[in-house]
N, C-alpha and C positions, 0 to 999 in steps of 0.2 A: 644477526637476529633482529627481526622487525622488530623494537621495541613500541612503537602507535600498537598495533594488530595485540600483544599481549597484554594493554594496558582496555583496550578493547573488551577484549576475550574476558576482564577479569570484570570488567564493567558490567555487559550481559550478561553475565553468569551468576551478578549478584541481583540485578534484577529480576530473572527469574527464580531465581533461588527464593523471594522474598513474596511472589507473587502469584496471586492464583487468579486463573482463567476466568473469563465472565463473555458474555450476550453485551454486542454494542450494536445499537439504531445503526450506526453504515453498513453492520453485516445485511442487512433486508435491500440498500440502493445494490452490493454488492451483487447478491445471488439473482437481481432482476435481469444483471448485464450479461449471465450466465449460461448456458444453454445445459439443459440437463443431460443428464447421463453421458456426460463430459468428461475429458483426461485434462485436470485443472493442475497447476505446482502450484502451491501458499507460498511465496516468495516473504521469507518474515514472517515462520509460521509461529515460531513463538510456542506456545504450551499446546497445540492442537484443537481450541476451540471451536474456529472458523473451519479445520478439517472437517472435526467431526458433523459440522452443520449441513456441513456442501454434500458430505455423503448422506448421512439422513433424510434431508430434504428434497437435496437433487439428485440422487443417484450418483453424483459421480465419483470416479477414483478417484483419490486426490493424492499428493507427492507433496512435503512440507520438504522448507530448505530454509535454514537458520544458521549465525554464527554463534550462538550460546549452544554449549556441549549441555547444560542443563535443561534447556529450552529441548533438544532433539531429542534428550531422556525422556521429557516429558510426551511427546505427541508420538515416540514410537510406544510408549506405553500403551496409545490408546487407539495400537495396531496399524498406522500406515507409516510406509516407508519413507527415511526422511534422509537430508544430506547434508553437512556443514559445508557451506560454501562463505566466500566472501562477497559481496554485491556487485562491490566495485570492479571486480575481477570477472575475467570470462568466465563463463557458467559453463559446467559439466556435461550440457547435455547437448544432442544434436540440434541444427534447426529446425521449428517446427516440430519438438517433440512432444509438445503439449497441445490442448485448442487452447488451453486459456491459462495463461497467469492473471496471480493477482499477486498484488504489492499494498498491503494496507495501513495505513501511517510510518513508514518505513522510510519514503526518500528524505522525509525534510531531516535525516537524522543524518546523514551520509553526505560524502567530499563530491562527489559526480554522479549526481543523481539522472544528468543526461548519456553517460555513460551507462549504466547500472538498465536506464529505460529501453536502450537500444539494444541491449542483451538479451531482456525480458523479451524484447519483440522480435527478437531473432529465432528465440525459442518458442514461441507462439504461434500458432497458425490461423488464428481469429481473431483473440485480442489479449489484450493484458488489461485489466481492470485496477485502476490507484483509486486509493483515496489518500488526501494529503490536507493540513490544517487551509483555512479558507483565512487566510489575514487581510481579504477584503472586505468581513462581517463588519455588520453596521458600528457594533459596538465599540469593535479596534478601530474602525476609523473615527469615531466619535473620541475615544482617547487619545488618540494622536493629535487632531485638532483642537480640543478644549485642552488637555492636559502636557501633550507634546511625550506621552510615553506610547513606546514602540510595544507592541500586542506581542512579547514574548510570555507564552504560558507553560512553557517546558523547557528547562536550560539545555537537555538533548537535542533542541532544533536547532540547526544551521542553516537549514534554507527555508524560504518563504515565498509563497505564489497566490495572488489573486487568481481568480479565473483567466484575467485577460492574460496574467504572465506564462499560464503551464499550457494554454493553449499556443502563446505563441513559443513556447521551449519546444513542445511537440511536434509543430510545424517545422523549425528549425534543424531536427532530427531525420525530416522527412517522413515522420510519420502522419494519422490522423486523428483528431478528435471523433468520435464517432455520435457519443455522447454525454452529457455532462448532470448530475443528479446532485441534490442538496442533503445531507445527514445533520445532526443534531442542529435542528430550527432553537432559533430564538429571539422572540417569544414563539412559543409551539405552536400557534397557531396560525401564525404569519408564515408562506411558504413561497411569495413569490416578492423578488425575484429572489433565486438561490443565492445568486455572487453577494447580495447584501444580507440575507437573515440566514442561511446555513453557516454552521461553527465548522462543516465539513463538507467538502465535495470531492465527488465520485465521478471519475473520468474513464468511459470506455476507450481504450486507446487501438490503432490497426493500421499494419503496415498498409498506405494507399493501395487502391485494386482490391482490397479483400472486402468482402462483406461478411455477414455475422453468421 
């Protein structure tokens, strides 16, 4: 008996259990990287949110895949079909069964998240779309230096990437950055460059040779 995986299981399932759905500013860099009327998976769908947007907005089918059994209650409630998978682990489906994944605040929580990418983009045929925390904001680095504490804002993260680092993990995977977008700016006004005032960035990922 995997004891991690059950201590897991009871982990997401209290988080969802406790938690309701909402509209996040990276959903809009998200659906830009998107091509409409698309066969998308929500890798990390969570309660159905982001499903239900992608269909609303863009037309497309969308496929949710989560390891809370509560989480998959919730987004088949709100009618699209979903699967428990484990990230880490080979995925269920063929290659190229989707055009697009997406993976949204998911990898910094996970043991191999370069694992986990090269899956996504096994099963993709255009791209996989992440977003992941940005711990090269000005403000964590301003901490770091004046204060010398490390920019942890969720005790769930275990891994951490500036732009320069998930660009160069993704190289090292062999795959490509295609494109790179900034989510929750701070101060809101200030929007350039992203690697210094976004709290979040949005990385269109594809296997090399493919275009969008």
């Amino acid at each position: 008996m995997d004891w991690t995986l059950m201590r897991l299981d009871g982990y997401y399932d209290r988080e969802w259990s406790g938690r309701e759905g909402q509209w996040h500013e990276r959903f809009d860099s998200i659906m830009e990287m998107l091509t409409p009327r698309s066969k998308v998976l929500d890798m990390g769908c969570g309660d159905g949110v982001l499903c239900s947007l992608l269909s609303d907005e863009l037309g497309c089918t969308v496929h949710g895949a989560d390891f809370s059994r509560v989480a998959l209650e919730r987004v088949k409630e709100r009618g699209f079909p979903a699967v428990r998978v484990d990230i880490e682990k080979p995925l269920p489906f063929a290659d190229d069964s989707f055009d697009h994944v997406v993976c949204s605040e998911v990898l910094e929580h996970i043991f191999d998240p370069r694992a986990a990418l090269k899956e996504m983009a096994r099963v993709a045929s255009r791209s996989v779309v992440v977003t992941v925390p940005n711990v090269g904001f000005i403000l964590d680095r301003l901490r770091l230096l004046i204060k010398g504490r490390f920019p942890i804002t969720d005790p769930g993260h275990i891994r951490f990437w500036t732009r320069t680092d998930f660009i160069e993990m993704v190289d090292e995977l062999g795959l490509k950055v295609r494109r790179v977008q900034g989510s929750h700016f701070r101060p809101r006004f200030v929007r350039r460059p992203a690697s210094l005032f976004a709290t979040v960035l949005c990385y269109e990922v594809s296997k090399r040779g493919v275009g969008r």
